[in-house]
PQR file of N, CA, C, O and H, with PARSE charges and radii, in Angstrom:
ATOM      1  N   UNK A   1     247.032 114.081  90.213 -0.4000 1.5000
ATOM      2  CA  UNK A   1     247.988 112.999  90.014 -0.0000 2.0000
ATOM      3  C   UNK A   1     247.493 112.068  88.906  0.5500 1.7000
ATOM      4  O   UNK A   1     246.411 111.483  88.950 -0.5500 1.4000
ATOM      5  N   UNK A   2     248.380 111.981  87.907 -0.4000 1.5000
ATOM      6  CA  UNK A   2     247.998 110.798  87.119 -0.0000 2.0000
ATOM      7  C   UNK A   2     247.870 109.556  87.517  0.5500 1.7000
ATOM      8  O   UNK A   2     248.438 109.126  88.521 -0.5500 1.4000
ATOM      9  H   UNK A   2     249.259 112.456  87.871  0.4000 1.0000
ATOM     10  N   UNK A   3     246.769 108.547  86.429 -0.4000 1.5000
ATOM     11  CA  UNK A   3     247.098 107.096  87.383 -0.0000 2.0000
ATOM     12  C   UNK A   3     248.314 106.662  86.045  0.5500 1.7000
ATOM     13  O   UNK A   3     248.647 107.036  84.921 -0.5500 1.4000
ATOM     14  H   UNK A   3     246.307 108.896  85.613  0.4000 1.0000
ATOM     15  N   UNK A   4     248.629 105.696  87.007 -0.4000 1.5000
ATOM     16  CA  UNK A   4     249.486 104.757  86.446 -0.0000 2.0000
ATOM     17  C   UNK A   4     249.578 103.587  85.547  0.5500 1.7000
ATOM     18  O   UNK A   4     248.465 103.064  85.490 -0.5500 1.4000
ATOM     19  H   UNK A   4     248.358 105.393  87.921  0.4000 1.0000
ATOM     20  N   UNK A   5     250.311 103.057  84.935 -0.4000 1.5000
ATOM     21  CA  UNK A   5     249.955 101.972  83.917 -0.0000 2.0000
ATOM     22  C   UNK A   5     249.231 100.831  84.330  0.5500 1.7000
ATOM     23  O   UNK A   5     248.390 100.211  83.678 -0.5500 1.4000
ATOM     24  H   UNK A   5     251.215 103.482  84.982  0.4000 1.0000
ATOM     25  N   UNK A   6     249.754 100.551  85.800 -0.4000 1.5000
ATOM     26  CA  UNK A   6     248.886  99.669  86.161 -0.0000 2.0000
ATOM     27  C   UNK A   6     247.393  99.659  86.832  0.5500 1.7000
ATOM     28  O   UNK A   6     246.854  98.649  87.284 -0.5500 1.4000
ATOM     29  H   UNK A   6     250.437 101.055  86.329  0.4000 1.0000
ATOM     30  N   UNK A   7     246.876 100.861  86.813 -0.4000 1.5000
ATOM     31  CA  UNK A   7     245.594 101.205  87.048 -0.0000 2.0000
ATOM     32  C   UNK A   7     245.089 101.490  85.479  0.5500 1.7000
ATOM     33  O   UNK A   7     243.973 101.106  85.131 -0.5500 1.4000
ATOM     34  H   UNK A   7     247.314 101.681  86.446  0.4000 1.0000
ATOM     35  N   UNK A   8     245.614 101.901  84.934 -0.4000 1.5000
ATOM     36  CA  UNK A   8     245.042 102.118  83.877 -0.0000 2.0000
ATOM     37  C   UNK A   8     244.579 100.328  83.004  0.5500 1.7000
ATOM     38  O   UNK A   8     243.670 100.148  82.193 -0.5500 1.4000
ATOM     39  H   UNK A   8     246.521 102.212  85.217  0.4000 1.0000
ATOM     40  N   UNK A   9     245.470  99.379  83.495 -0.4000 1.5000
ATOM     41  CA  UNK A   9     244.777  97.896  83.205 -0.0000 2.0000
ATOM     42  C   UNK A   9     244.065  97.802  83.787  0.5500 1.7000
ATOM     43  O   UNK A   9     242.959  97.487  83.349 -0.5500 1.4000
ATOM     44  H   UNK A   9     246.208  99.526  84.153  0.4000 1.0000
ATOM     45  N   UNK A  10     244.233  97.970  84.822 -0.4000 1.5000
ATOM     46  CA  UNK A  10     242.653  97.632  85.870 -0.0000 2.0000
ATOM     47  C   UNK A  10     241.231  97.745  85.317  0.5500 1.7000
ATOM     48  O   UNK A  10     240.221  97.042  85.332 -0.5500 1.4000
ATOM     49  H   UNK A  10     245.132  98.226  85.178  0.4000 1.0000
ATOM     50  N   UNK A  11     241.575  98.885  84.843 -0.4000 1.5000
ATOM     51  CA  UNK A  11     240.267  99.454  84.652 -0.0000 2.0000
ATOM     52  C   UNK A  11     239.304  98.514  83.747  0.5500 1.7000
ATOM     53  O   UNK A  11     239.631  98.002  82.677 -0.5500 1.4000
ATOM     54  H   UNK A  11     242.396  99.457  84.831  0.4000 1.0000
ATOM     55  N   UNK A  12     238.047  98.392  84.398 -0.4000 1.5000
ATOM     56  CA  UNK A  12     236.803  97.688  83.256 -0.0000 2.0000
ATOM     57  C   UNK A  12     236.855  98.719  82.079  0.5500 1.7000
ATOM     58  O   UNK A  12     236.833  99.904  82.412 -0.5500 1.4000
ATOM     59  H   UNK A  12     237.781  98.808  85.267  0.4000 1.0000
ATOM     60  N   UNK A  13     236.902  98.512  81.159 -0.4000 1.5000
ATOM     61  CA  UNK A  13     236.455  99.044  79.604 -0.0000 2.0000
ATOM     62  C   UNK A  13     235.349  98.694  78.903  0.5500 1.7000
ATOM     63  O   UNK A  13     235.161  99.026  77.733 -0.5500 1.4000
ATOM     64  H   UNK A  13     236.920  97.549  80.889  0.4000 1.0000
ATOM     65  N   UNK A  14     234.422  97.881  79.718 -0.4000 1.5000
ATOM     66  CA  UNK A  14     232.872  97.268  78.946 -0.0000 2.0000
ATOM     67  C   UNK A  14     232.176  98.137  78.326  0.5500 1.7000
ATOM     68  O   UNK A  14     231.676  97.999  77.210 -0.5500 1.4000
ATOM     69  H   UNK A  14     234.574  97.612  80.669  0.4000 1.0000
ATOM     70  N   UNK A  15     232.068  99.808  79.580 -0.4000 1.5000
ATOM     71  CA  UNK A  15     231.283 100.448  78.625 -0.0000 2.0000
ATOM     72  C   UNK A  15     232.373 101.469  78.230  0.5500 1.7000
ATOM     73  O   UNK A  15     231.797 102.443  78.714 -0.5500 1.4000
ATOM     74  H   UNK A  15     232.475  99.920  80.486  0.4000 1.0000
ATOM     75  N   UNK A  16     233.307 101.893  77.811 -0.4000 1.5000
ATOM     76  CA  UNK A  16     234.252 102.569  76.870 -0.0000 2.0000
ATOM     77  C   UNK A  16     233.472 102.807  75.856  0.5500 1.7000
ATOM     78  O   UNK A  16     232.654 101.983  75.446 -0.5500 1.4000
ATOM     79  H   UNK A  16     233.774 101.101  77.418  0.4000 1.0000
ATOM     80  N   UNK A  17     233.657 104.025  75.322 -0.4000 1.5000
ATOM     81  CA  UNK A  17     232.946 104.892  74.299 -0.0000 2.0000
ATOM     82  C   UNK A  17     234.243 104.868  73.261  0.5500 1.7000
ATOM     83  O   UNK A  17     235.226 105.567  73.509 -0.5500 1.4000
ATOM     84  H   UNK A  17     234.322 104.694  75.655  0.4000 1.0000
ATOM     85  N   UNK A  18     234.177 103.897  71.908 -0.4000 1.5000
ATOM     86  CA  UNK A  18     235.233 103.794  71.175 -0.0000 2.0000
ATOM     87  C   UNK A  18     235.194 104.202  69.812  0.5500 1.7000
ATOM     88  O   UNK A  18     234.536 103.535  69.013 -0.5500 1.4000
ATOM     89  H   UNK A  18     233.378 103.329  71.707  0.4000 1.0000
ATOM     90  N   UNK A  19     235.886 105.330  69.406 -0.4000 1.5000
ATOM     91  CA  UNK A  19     235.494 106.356  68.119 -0.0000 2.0000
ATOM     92  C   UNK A  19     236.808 105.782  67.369  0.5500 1.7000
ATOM     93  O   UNK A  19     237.904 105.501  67.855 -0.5500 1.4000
ATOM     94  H   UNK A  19     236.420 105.872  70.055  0.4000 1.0000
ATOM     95  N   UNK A  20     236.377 105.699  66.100 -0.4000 1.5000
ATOM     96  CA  UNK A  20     237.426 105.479  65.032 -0.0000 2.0000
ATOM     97  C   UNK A  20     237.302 107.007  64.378  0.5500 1.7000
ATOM     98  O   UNK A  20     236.435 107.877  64.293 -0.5500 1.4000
ATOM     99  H   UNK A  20     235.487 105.927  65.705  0.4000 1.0000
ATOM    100  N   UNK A  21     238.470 106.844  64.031 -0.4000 1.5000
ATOM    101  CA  UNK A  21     238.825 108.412  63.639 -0.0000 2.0000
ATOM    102  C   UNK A  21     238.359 108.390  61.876  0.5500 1.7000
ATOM    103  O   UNK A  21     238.528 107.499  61.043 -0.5500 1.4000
ATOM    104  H   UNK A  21     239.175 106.137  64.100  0.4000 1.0000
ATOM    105  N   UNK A  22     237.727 109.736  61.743 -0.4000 1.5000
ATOM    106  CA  UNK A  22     236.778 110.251  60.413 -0.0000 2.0000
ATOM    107  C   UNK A  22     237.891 109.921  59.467  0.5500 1.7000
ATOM    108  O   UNK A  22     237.491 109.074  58.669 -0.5500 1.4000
ATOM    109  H   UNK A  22     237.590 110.459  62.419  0.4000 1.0000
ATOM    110  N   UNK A  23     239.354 110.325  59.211 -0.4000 1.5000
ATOM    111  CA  UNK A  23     239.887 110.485  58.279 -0.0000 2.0000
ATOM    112  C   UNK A  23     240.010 108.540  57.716  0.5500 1.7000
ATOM    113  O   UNK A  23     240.527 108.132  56.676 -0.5500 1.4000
ATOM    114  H   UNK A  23     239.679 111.013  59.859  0.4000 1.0000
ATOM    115  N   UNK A  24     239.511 107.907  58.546 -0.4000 1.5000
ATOM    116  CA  UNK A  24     239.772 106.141  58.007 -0.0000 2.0000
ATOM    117  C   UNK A  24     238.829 106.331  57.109  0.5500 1.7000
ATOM    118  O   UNK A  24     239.782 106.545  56.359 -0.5500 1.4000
ATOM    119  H   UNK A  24     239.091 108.238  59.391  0.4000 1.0000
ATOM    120  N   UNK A  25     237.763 106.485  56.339 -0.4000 1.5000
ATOM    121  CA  UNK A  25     236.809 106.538  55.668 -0.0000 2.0000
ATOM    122  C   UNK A  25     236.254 105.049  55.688  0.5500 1.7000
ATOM    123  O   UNK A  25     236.172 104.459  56.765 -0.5500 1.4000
ATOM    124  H   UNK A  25     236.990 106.311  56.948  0.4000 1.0000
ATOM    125  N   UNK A  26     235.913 104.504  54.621 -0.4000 1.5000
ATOM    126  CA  UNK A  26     235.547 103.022  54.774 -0.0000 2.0000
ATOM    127  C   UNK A  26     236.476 102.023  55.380  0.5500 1.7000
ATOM    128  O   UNK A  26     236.085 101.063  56.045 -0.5500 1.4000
ATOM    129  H   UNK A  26     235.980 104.984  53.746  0.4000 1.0000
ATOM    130  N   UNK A  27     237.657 102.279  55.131 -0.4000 1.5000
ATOM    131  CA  UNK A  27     238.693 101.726  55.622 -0.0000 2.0000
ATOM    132  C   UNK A  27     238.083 100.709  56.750  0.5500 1.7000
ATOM    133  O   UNK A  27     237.501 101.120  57.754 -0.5500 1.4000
ATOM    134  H   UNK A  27     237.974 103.059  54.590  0.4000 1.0000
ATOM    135  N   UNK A  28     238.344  98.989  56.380 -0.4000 1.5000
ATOM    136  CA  UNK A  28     237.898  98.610  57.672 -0.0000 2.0000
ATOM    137  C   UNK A  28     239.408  98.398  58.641  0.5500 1.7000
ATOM    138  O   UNK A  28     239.382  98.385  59.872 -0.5500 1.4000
ATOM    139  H   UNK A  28     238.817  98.655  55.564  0.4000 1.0000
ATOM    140  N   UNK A  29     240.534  98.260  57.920 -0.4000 1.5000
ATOM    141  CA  UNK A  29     241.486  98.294  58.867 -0.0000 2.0000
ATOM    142  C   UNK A  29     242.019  99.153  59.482  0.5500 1.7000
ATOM    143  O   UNK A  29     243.125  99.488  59.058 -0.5500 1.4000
ATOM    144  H   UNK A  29     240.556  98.271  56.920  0.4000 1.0000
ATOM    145  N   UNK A  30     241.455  99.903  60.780 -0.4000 1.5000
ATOM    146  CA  UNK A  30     241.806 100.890  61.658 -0.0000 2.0000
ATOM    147  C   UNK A  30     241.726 100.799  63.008  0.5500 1.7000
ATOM    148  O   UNK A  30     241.358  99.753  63.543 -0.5500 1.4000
ATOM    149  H   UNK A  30     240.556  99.630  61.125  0.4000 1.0000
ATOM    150  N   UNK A  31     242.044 101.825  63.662 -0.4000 1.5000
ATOM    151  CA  UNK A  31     242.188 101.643  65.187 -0.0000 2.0000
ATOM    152  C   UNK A  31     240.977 102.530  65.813  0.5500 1.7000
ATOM    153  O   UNK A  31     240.287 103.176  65.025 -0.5500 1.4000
ATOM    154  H   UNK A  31     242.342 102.675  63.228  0.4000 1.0000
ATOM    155  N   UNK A  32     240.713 102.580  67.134 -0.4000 1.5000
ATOM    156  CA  UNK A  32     239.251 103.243  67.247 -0.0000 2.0000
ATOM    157  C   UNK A  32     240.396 103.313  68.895  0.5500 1.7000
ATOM    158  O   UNK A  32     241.282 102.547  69.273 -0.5500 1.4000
ATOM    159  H   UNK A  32     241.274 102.055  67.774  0.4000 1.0000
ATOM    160  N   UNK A  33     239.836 104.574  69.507 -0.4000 1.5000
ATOM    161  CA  UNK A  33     240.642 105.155  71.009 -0.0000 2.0000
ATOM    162  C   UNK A  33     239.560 105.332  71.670  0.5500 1.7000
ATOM    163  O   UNK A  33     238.455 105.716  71.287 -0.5500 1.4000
ATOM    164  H   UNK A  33     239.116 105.197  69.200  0.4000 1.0000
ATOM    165  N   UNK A  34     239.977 104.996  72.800 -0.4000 1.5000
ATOM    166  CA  UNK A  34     238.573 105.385  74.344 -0.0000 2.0000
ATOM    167  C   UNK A  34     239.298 106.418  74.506  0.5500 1.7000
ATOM    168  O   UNK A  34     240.424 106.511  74.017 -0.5500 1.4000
ATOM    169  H   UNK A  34     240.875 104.684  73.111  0.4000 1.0000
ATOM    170  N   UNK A  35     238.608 107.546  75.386 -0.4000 1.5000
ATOM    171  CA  UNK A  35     239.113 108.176  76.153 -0.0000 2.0000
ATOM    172  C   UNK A  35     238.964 107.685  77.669  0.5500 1.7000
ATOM    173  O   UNK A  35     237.832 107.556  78.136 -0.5500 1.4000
ATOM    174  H   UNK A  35     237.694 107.471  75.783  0.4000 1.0000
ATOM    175  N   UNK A  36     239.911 107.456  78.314 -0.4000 1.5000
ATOM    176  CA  UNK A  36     239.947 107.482  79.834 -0.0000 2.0000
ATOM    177  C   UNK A  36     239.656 108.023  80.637  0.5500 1.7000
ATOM    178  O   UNK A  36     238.897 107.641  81.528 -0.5500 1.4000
ATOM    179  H   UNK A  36     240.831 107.561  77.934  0.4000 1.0000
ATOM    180  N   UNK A  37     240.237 109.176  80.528 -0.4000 1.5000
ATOM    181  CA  UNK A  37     239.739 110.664  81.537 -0.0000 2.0000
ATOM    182  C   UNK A  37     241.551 111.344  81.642  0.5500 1.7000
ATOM    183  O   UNK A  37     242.571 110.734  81.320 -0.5500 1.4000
ATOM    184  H   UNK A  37     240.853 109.486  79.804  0.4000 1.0000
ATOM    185  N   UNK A  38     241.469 112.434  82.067 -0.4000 1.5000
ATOM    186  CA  UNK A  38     242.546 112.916  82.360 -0.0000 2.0000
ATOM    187  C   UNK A  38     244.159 112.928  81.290  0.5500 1.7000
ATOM    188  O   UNK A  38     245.345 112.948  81.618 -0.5500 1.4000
ATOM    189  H   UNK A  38     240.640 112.929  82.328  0.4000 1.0000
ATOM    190  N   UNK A  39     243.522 112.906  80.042 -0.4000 1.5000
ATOM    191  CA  UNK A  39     244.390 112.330  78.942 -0.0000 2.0000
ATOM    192  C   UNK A  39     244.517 111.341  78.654  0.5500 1.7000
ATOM    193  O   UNK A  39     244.959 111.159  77.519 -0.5500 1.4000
ATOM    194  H   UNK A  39     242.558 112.889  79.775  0.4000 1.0000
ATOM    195  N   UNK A  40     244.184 110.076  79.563 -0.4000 1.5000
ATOM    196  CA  UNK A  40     244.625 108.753  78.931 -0.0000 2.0000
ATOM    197  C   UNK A  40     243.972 107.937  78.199  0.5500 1.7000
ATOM    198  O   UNK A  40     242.801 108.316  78.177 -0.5500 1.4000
ATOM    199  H   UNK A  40     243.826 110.224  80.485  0.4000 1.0000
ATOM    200  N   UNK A  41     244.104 107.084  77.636 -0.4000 1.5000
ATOM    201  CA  UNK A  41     243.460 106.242  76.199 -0.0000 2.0000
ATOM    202  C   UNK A  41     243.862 105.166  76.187  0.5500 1.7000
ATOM    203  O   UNK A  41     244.788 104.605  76.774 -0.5500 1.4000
ATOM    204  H   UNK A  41     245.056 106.776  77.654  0.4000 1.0000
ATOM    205  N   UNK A  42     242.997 104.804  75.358 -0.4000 1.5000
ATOM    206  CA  UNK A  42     242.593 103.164  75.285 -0.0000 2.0000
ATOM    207  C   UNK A  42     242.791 102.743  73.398  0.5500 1.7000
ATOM    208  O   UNK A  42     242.207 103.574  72.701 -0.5500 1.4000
ATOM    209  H   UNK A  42     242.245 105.259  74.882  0.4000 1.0000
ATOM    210  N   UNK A  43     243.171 102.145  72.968 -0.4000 1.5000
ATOM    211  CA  UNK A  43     243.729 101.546  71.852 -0.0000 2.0000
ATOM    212  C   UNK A  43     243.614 100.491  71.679  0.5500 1.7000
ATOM    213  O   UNK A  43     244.379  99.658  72.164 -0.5500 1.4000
ATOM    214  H   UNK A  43     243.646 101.470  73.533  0.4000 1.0000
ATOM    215  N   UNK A  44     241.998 100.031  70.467 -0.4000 1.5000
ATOM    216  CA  UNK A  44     241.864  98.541  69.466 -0.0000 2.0000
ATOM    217  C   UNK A  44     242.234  98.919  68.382  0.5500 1.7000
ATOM    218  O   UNK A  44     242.403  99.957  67.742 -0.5500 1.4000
ATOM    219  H   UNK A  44     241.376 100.708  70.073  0.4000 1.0000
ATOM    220  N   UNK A  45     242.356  97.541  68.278 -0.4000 1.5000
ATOM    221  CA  UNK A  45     242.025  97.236  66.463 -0.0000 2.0000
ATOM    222  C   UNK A  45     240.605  97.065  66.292  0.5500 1.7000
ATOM    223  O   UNK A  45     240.007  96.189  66.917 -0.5500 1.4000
ATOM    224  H   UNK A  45     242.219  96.698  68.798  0.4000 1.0000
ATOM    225  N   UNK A  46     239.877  98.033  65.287 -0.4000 1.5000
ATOM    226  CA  UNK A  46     238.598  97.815  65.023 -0.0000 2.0000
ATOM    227  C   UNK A  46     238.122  96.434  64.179  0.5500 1.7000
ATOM    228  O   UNK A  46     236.967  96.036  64.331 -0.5500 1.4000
ATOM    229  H   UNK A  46     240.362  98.745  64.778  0.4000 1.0000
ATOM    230  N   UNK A  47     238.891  95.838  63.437 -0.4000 1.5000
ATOM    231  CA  UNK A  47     238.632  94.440  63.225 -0.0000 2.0000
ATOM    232  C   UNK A  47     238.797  93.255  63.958  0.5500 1.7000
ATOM    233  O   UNK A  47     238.026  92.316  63.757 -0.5500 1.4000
ATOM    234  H   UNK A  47     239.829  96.161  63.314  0.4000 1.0000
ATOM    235  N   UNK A  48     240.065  93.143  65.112 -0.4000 1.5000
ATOM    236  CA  UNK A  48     239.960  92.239  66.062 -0.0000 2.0000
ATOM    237  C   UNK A  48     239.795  92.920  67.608  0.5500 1.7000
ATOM    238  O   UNK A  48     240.735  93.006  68.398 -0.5500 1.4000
ATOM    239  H   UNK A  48     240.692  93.905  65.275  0.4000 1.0000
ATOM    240  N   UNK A  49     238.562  93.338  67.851 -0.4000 1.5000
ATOM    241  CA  UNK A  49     237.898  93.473  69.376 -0.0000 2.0000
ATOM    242  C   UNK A  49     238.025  92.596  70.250  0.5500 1.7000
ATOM    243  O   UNK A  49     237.750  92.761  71.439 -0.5500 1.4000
ATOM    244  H   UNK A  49     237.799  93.269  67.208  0.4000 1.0000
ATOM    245  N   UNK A  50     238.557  91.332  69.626 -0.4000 1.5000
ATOM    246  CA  UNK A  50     238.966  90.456  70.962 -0.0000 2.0000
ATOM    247  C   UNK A  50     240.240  90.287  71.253  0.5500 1.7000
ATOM    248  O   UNK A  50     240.615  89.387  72.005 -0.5500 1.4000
ATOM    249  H   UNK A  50     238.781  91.198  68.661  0.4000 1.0000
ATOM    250  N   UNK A  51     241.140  91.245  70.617 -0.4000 1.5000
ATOM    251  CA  UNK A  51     242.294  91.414  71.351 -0.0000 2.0000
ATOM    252  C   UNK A  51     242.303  92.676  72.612  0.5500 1.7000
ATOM    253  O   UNK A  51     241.680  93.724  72.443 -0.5500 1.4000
ATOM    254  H   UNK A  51     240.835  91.976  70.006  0.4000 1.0000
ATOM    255  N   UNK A  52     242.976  92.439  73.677 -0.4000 1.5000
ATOM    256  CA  UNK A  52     242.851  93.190  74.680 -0.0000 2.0000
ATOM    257  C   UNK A  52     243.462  94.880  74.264  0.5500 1.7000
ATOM    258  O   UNK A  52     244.625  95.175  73.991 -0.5500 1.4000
ATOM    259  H   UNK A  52     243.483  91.588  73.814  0.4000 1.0000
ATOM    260  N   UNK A  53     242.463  95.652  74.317 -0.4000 1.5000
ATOM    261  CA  UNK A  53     243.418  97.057  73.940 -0.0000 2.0000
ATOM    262  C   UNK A  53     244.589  97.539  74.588  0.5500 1.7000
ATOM    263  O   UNK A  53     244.647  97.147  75.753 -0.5500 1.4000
ATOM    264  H   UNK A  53     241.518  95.413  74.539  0.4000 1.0000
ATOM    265  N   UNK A  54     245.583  98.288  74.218 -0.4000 1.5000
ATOM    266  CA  UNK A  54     246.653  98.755  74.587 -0.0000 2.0000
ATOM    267  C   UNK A  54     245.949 100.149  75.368  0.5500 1.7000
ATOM    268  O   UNK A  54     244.883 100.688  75.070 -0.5500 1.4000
ATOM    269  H   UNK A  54     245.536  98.607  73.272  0.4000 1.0000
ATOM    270  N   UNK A  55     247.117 100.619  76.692 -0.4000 1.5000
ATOM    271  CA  UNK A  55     246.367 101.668  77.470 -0.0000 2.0000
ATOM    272  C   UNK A  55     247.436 102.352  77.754  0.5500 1.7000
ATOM    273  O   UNK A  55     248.404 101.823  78.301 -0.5500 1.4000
ATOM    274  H   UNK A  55     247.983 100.182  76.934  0.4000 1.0000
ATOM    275  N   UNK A  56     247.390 103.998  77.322 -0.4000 1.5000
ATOM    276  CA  UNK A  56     248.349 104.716  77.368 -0.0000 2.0000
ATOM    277  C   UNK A  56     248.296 105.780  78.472  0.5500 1.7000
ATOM    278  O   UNK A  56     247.114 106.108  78.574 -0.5500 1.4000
ATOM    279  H   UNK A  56     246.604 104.428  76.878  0.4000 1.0000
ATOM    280  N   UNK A  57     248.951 106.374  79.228 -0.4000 1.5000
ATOM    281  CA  UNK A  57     249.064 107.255  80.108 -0.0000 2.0000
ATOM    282  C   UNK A  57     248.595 108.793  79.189  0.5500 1.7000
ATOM    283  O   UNK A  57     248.415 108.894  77.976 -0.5500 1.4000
ATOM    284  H   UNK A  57     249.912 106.107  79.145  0.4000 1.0000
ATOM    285  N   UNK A  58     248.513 109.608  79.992 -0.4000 1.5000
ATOM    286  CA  UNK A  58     248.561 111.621  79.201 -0.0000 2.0000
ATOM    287  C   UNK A  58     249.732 111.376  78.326  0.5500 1.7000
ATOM    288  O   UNK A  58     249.814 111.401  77.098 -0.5500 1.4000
ATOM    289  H   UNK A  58     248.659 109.526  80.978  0.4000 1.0000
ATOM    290  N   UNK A  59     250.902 111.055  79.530 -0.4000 1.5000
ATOM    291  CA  UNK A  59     252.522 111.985  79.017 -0.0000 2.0000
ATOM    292  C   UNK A  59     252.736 110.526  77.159  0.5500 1.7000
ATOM    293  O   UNK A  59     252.979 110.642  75.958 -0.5500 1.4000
ATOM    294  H   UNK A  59     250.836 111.035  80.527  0.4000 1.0000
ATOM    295  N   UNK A  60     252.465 109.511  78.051 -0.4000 1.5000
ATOM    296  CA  UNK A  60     252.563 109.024  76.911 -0.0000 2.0000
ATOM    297  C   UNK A  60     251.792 109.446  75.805  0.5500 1.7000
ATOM    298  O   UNK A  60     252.358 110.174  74.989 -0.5500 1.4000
ATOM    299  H   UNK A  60     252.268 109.417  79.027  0.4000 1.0000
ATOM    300  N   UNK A  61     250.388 109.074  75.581 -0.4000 1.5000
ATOM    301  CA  UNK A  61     250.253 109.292  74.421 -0.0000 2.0000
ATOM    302  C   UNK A  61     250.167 110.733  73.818  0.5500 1.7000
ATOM    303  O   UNK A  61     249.728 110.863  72.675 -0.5500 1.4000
ATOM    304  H   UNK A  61     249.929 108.483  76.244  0.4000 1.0000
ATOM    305  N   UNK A  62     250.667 112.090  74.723 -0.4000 1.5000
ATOM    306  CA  UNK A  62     251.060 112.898  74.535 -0.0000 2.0000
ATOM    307  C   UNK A  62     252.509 112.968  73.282  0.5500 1.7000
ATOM    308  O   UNK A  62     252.535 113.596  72.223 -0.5500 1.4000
ATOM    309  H   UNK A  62     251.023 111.985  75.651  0.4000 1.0000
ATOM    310  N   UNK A  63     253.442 112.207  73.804 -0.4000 1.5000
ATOM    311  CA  UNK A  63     254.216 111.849  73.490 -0.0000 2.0000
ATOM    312  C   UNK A  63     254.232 111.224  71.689  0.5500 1.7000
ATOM    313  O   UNK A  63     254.906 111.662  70.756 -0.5500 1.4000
ATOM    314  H   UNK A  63     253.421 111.697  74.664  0.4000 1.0000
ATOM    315  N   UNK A  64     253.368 110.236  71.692 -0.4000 1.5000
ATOM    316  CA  UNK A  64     253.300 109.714  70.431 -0.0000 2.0000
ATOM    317  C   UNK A  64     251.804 110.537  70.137  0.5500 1.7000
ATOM    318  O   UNK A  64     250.906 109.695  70.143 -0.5500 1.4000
ATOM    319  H   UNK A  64     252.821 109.880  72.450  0.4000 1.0000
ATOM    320  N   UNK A  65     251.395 111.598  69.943 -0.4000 1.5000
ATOM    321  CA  UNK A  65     251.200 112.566  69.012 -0.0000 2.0000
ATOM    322  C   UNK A  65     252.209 113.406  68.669  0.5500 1.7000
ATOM    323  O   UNK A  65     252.108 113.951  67.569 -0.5500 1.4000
ATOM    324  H   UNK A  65     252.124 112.281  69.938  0.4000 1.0000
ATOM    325  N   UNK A  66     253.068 113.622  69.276 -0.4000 1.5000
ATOM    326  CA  UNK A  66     253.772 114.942  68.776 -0.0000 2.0000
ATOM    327  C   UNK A  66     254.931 114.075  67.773  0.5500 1.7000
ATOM    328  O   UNK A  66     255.349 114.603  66.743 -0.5500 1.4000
ATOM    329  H   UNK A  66     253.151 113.180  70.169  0.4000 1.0000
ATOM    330  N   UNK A  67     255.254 113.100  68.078 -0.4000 1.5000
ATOM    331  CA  UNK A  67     256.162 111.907  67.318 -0.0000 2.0000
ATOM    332  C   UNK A  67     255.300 111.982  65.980  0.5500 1.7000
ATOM    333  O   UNK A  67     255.765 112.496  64.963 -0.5500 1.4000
ATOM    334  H   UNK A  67     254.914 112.671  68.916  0.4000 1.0000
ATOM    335  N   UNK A  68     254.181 111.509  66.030 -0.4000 1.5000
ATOM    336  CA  UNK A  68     253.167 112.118  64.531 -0.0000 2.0000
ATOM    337  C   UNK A  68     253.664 113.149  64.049  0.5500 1.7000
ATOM    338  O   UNK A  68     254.591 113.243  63.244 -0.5500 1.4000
ATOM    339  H   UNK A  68     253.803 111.091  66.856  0.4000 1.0000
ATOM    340  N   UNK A  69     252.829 114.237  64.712 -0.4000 1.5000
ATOM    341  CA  UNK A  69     253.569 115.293  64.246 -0.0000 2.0000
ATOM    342  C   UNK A  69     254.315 115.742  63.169  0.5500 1.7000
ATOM    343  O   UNK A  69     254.051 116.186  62.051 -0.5500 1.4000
ATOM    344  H   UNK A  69     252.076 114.160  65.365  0.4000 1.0000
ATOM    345  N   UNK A  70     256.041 115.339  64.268 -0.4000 1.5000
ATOM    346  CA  UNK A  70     257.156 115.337  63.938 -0.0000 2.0000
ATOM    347  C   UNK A  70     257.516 114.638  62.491  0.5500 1.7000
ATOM    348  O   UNK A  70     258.183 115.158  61.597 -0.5500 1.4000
ATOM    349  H   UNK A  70     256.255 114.979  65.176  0.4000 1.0000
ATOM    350  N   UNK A  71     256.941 113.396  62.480 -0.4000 1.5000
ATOM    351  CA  UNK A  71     257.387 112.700  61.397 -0.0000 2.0000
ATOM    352  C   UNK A  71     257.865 111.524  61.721  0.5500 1.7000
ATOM    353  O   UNK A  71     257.993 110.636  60.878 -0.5500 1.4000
ATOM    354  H   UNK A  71     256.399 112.973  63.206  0.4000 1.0000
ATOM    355  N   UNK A  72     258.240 111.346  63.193 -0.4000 1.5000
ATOM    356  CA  UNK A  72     258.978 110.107  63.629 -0.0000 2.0000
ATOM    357  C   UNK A  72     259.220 108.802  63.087  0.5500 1.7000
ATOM    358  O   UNK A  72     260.241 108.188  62.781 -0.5500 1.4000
ATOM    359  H   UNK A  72     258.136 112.067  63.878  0.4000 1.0000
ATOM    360  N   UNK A  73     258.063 108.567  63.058 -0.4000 1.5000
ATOM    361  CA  UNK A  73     257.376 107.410  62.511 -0.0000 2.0000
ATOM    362  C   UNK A  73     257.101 107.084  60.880  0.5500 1.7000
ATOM    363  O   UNK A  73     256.504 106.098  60.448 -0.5500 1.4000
ATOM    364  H   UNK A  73     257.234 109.066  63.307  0.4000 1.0000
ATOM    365  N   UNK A  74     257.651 108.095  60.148 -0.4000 1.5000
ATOM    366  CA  UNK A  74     257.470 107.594  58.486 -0.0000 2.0000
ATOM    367  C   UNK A  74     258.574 107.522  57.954  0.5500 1.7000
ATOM    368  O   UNK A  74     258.669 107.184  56.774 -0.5500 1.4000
ATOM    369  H   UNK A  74     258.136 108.896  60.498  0.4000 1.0000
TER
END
């Protein structure tokens, strides 16, 4: 069973393991993703860490990869 959006706030993120993705190169304006477990993710901004990250379910951010993908979004 997946958890839900609202477990997925719950959750402490102190020690979250947060990778910015290779293709940003120096780039300091980018986003860096936790993994959760079970598909779900965690979403900063690598320049403001003191905003609270956004937290996505599997189906979701399943969802907005394939929207990538697709093209959705350009």
């Amino acid at each position: 069973m997946q958890e839900g959006k609202a477990g997925l706030y719950a959750r402490d993120l102190t020690e979250a393991r947060w990778v910015k993705s290779s293709k940003s190169g120096y780039l300091p304006e980018c986003v860096e993703v936790a993994d959760l477990g079970g598909g779900a993710v965690a979403i900063r901004d690598s320049e403001n860490k003191d905003l609270p990250p956004l937290r996505f379910t599997a189906q979701e951010w399943t969802a907005f990869r394939e929207g990538v993908r697709e093209g959705e979004f350009g």
